[in-house]
N, C-alpha and C positions, 0 to 999 in steps of 0.2 A: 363531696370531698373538698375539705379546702387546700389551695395553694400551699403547695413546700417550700421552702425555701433548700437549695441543695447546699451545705458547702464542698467546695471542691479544692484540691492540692493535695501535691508529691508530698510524702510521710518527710516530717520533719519542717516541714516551710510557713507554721506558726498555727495551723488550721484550727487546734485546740487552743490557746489563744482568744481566736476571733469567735468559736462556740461560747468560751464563757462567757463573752462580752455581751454577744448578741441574746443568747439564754435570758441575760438581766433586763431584756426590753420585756416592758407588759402583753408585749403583741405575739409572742411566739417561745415556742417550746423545745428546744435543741439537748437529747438526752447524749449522755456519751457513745460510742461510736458502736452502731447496731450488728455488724456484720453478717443477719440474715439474711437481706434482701436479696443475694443472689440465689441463696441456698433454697429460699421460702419460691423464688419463680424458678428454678431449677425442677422442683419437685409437684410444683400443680399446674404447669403450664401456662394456659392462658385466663382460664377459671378454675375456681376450687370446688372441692366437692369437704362441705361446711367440716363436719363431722374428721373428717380426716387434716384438714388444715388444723382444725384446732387442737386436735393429738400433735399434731407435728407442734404447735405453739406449746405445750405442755412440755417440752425437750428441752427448748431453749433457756439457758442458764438466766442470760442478759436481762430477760422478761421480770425475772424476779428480783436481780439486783438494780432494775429499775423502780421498783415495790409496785409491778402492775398485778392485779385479780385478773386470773382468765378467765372469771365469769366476766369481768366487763368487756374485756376484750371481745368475749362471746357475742356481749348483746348487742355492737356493731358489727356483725358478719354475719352475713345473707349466705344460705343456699344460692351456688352458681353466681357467685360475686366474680367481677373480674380481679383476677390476681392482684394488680397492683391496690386497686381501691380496698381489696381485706388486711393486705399490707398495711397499707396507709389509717387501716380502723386499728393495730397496734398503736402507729405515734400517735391519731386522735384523742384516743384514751391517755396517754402521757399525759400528754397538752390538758386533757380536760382535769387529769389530779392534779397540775399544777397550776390552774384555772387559766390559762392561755387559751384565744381563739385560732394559733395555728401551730402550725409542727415545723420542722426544720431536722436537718441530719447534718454531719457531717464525719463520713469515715473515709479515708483516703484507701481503702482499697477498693473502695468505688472505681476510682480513678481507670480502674482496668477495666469497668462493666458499664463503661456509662452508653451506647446505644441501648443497654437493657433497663439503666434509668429513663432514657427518653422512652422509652414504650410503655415503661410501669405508671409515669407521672409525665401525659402529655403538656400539661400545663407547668410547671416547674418552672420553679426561677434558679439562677445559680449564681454563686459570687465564688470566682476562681482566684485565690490567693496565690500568689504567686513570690517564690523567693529565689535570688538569686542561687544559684544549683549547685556552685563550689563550696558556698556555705552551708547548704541544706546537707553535701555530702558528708561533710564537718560534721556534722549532728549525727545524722544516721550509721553515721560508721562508727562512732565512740558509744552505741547504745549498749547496753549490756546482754547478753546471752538470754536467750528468753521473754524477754522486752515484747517480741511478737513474731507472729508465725514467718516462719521465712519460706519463700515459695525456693523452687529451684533455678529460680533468676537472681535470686537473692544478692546484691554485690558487695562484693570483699575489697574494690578498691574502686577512688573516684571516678577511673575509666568507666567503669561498670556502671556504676551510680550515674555517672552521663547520660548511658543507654537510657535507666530508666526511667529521668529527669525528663530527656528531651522525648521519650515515647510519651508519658503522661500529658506532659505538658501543651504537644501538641495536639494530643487530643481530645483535649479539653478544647482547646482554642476553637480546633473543628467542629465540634460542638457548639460553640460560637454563633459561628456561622449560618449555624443551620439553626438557631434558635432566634439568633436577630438581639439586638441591644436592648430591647425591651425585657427580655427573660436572662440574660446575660450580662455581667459584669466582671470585669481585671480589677484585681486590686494586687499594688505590691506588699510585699511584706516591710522592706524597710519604708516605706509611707507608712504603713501603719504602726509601726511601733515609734515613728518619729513626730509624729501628727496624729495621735487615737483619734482623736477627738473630729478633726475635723474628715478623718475617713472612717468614723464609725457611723458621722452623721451622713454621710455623701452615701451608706451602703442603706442604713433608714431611707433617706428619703428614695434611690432605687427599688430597695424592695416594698415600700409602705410599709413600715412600722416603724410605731411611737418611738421618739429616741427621746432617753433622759439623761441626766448627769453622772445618775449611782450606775448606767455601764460603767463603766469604767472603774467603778469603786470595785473590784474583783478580789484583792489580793488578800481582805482575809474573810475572804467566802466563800475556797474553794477547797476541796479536802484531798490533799495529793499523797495523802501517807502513804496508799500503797502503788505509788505511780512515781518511781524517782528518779523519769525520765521527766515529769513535769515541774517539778521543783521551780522553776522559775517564774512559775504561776504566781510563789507569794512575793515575789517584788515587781513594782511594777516595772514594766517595757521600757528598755534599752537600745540604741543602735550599736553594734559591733560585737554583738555576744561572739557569733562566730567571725571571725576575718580570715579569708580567704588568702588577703595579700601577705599576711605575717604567718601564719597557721597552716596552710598547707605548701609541701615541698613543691618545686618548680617544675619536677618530672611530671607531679601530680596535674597543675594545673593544666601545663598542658595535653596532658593526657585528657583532662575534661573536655579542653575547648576542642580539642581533634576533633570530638563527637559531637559536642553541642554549641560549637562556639559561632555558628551562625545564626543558630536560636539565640543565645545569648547577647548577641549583637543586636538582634530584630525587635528586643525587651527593651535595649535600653542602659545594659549592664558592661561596663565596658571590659576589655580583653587584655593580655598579658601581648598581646601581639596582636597582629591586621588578621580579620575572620580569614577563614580557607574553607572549601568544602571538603566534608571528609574525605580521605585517602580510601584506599581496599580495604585496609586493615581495620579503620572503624565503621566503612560498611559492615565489612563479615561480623564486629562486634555488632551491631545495632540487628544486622539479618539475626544473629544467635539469641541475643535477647530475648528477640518476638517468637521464633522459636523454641527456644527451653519455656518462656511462660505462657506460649499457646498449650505447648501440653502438659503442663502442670493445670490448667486453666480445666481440659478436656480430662484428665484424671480425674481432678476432684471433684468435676460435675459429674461424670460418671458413680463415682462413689456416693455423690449426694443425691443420685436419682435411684441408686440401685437400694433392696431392703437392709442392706450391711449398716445402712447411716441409723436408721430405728434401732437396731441392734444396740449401735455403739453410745445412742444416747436416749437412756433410759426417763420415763417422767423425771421431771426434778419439780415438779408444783403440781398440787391440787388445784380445779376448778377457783376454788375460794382463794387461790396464790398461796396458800400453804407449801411447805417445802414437802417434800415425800420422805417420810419414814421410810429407812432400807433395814 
């Protein structure tokens, strides 16, 4: 199994972005944003039993609109493989259509499951992109209806988005931690959109992989017709898309920093005011947070472990990656 590369970051803080870029090195294979991995170690545990993982791989939409054959996928999956490594023989196969020697991911609802990425991919590297969080709220809050699944933490205003900001965010760092600076990496987002170059190279030479010039050449090689949350894909990286200081109301900001403006401070980013630790009131938010998305968390694994998920999602590919006649 070879090394992942993971990327990580709070939805909206550039992550697709840094996929495309890193996608364009010869050394590795970054497809758009998988959202099985929890679903796929939800339902086989710790090993698979071959035959029925691979029925579950015949569901999955994503598979096809990545153009993978689940006979290949087949031909790397072992009877009684460990979970993560039959996972990891889907990106393989990616990587190997697109003649890349490794894989890479990057979907930020990860963000919520990543002790189950450190168990799936003990060796994993990760580069944690990081964007200042009043600006990301900027983004995420103007996305449109439908854009993506919204849990029941989902936030309606930047307080909220705080919560979620500074939950993600630190646990990622925690992760960190426990991975050591060899498999982990911070990167800002305004670094990178103001210096590509010299922090696409500084993320090659971390992760080993060849870095060339045409990264960076992205903006008409990406195809965002039906993603018109990404449109800024075809010009290239700018600093100040969003601004914080001009673009969001005053109640708003600080509303943010109530909840995260000591993270905020610890980045690097500076404050509308001197940090404070939060008050009750953005305890009890940050306490609710973690509990409304704990059990939305515990809902939809329940749902994803019980026979109602087969039900609801019928083959959509033959073996040969054919779509299914209904």
């Amino acid at each position: 199994m070879t090394v992942p590369l993971l990327v990580l970051g709070v939805s909206r803080s550039g992550t697709t972005l840094l996929r495309v870029v890193l996608d364009r090195s010869p050394g590795i294979a970054i497809p758009d944003e998988s959202f099985f991995i929890p679903l796929l170690a939800r339902r086989h545990g710790a090993r698979i039993a071959r035959d029925r993982f691979l029925d579950d791989l015949s569901r999955l939409r994503v598979l096809a609109e990545w153009g993978l054959s689940l006979d290949d996928v087949a031909a790397r999956v072992r009877p009684e493989m460990r979970t993560g490594q039959a996972i990891a023989a889907i990106f393989e196969t990616y990587a190997a259509n697109e003649s890349k020697p490794r894989w890479g991911d990057k979907t930020p609802m990860y963000m919520r499951h990543l002790p189950l990425l450190e168990r799936l991919f003990p060796d994993a590297a990760y580069v944690h992109l990081i964007r200042d969080g009043r600006d990301a709220a900027l983004s995420l809050l103007r996305m449109p209806e439908g854009t993506f699944t919204r849990t029941w933490a989902h936030p309606h205003t930047p307080a909220e988005f705080a919560c979620h900001w500074r939950a993600e965010v630190e646990a990622a760092r925690e992760l960190g931690q426990r991975v050591g600076r060899s498999r982990y990496l911070e990167v800002r987002y305004e670094d990178l959109v103001a210096e590509m170059q010299a922090v696409v190279e500084h993320i090659c030479t971390f992760a080993h992989l060849p870095y060339g010039p045409s990264m960076l050449e992205y903006t008409g090689a990406v195809d965002v017709s039906e993603k018109p949350h990404q449109q800024r894909l075809l010009e290239p990286p700018r600093p100040g898309v969003r601004d914080w200081r001009t673009q969001m109301a005053a109640e708003d900001v600080s509303g943010f920093e109530g909840v995260a403006g000591t993270l905020l401070s610890a980045l690097g980013y500076e404050l509308s005011e001197p940090p404070a630790q939060p008050g009750w009131r953005e305890t009890l938010a940050l306490a609710r947070y973690r509990a409304t998305l704990g059990a939305w968390n515990a809902a939809v694994s329940a749902t994803q472990r019980s026979p109602l998920w087969r039900r609801r999602h019928p083959p959509v590919m033959t073996p040969a990656g054919r779509p299914v006649r209904g």
